[in-house]
C-alpha positions in Angstrom: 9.9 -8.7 -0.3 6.5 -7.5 -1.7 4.9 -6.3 1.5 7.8 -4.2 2.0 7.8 -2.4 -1.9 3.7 -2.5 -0.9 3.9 -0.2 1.9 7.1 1.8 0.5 4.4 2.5 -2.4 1.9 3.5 -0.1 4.6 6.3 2.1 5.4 7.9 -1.6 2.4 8.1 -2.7 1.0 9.8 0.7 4.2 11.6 0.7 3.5 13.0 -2.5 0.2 13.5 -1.5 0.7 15.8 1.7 -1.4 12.6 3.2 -1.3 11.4 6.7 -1.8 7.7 7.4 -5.6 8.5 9.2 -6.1 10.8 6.0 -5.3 7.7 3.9 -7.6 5.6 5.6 -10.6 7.9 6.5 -10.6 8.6 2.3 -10.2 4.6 2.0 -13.3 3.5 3.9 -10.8 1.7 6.4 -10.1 1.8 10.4 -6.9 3.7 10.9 -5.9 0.4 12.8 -5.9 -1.6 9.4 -3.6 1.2 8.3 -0.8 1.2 10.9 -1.3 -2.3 11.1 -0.3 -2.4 7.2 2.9 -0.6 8.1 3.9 -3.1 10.8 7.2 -4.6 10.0 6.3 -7.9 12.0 2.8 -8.2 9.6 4.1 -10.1 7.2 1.1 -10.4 4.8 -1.4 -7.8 3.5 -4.8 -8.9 1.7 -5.3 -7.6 -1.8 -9.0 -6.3 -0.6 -6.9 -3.8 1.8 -4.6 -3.0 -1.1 -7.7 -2.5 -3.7 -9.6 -0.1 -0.9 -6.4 1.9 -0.4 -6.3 2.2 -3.6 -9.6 3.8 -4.3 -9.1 6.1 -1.6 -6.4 7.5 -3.9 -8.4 7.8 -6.7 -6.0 5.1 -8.5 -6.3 1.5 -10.6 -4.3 -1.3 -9.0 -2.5 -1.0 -11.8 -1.3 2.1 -11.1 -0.4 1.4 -8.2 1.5 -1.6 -8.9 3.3 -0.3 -12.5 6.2 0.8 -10.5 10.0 -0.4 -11.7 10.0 -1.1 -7.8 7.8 -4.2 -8.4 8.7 -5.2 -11.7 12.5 -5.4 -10.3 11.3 -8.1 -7.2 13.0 -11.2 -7.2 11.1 -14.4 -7.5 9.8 -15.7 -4.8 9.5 -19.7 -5.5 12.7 -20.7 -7.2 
């Protein structure tokens, strides 16, 4: 499912990064709240702008972010 490969992404990357999940959204312009609320596994959805702001906070283009084999290997979704 692509929330799950979203916030998988998000855990390397801060993982990588030595980064906390308050350090990812205090250098994202975000609540901490929208953060851990991300990582929920009963949230089922997560809005692009969250993704986007994240993003910046990282200093990286969605493009980036999403140009993972991760995401190119999802299955469809509508079939």
């Amino acid at each position: 499912m692509v929330k799950d490969a979203v916030v998988q992404r998000f855990r390397q990357i801060c993982e990588e990064r030595h980064l906390r999940l308050n350090d990812l959204a205090n250098r994202s312009g975000v609540t901490p709240s929208s953060v851990y609320s991300m990582m929920d596994p009963k949230r089922r959805e997560i809005s692009i702008n969250l993704i986007k702001k994240l993003c910046d906070g990282l200093d990286m283009t969605l493009g980036q972010f999403f140009g993972t084999k991760e995401f190119d290997e999802l299955e469809q979704e509508i079939r």
